[in-house]
FIKEMAR-484773 format. One record per residue: x, z negated, y of N, C-alpha, C in turn. Coordinates in pm, whole numbers, padded with zeros to 5 digits, always signed. Each point is the difference from the previous one (the first is absolute). Example, Ala and Ser with C-alpha at 12.3 -4.5 7.8 and 13.67 -1.06 7.14 Angstrom:
residues 2
+01319-00780-00569-00089+00000+00119+00090+00000+00120-00035+00072+00105+00082-00006+00119-00077-00073+00109
end
This chain:
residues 83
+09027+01359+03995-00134-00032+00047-00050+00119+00084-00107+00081-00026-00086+00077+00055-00033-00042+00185+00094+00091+00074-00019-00039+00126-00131+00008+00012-00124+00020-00061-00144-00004+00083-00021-00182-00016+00088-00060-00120-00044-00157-00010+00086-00042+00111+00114+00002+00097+00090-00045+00058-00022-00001+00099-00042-00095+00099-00103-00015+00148+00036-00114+00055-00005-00045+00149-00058-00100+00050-00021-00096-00047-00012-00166+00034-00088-00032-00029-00133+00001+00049-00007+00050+00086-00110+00048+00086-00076+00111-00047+00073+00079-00008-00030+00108-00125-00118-00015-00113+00101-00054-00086-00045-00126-00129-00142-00051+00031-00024-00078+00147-00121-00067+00009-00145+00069+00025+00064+00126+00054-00100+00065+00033-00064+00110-00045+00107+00029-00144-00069+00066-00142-00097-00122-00071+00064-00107+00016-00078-00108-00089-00162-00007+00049+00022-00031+00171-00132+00007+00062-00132+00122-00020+00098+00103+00030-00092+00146-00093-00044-00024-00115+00053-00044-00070-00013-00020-00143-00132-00069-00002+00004-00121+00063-00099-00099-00023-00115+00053+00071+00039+00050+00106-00110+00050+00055-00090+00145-00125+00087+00063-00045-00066+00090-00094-00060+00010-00129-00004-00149-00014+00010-00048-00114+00054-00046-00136+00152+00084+00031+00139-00059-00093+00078-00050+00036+00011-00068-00103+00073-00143+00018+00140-00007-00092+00127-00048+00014+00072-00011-00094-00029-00125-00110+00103-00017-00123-00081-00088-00073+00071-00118+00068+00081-00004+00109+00028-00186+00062-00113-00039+00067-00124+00117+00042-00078-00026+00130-00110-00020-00069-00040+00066-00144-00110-00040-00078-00061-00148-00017-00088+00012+00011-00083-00090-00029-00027-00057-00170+00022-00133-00047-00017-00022-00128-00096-00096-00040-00120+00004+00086-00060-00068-00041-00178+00043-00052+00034+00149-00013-00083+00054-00094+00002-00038-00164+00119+00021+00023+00080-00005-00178-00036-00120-00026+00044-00130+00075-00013-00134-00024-00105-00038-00046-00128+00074+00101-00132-00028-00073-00044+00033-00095+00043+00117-00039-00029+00069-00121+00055-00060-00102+00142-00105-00015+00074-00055-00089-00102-00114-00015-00033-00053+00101-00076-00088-00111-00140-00028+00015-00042+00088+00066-00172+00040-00087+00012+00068-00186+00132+00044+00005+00003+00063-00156+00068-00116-00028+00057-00107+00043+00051-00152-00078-00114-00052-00046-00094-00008+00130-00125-00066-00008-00132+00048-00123+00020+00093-00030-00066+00099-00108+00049-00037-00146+00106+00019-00016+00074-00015-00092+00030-00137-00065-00033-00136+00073+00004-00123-00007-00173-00042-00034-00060+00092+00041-00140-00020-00008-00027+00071-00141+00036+00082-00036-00030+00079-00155+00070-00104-00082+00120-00013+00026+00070-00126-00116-00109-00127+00021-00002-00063+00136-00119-00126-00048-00125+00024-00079-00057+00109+00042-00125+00063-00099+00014+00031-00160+00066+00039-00021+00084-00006-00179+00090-00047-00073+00056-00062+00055+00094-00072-00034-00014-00191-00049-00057-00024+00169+00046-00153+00044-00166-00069-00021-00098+00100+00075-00108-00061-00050-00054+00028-00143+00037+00074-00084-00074-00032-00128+00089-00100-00104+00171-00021+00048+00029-00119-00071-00067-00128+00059-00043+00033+00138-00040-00143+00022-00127-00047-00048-00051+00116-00032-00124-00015-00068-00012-00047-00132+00110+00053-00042+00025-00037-00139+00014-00117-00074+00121-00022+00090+00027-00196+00037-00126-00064+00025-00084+00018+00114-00116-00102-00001-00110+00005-00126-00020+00107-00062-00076+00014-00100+00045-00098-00089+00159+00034-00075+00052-00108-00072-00018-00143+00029+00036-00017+00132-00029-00136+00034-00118-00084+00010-00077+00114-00024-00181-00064+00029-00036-00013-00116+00043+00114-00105+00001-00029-00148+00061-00148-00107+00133+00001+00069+00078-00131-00076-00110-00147+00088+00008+00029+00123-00104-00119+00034-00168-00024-00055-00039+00131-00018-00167-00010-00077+00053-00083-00180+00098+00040-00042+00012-00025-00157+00049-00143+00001+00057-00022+00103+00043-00172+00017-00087-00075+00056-00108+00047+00098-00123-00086+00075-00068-00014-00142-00095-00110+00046-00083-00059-00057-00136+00101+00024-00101-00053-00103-00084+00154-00057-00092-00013+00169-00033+00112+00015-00051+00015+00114-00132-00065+00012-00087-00047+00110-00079-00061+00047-00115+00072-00088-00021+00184+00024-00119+00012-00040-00051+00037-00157+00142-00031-00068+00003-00008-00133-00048-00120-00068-00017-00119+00089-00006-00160-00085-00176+00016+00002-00031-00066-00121-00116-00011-00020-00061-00139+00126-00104+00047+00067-00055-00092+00104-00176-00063-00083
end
C-alpha cells in the first residue's frame, strides 16, 4: 500500500473534508439520486411510448370490434325505421 494512502484516522477525515469542501467526492460519499431520477423519468418515457403504440391502439381495436359485433346483433337503429 502506497504510504501517501496510509494515515490517521484523523488524517483520513480531513482529506475527506477537503475533498468535500472542493468539490470531490469519493464514490461512498456520492450522491445517487441524480441517477435515480433520471432512471425513471426514462422508465416513465418509455412506459409512455409503449402505452401510445402498443396498448392504446389494441384497445382501440377491441372496442371497435366490440361496437361492431354489438351494432350487427342490435336491433335496426331508431333512425333507420320508417316513422
Amino acid at each position: 500500500m502506497p504510504e501517501r494512502w496510509v494515515g490517521t484516522h484523523m488524517e483520513r477525515r480531513r482529506a475527506a473534508t477537503s475533498r468535500r469542501i472542493n468539490g470531490r467526492r469519493s464514490r461512498q460519499e456520492r450522491s445517487y439520486v441524480p441517477e435515480v431520477l433520471v432512471a425513471l423519468l426514462m422508465a416513465t418515457v418509455i412506459l409512455s411510448l409503449l402505452m401510445l403504440t402498443v396498448v392504446l391502439p389494441a384497445l382501440d381495436k377491441f372496442a371497435a370490434d366490440n361496437a361492431r359485433q354489438q351494432f350487427i346483433t342490435s336491433p335496426s337503429a331508431p333512425e333507420s325505421s320508417p316513422q
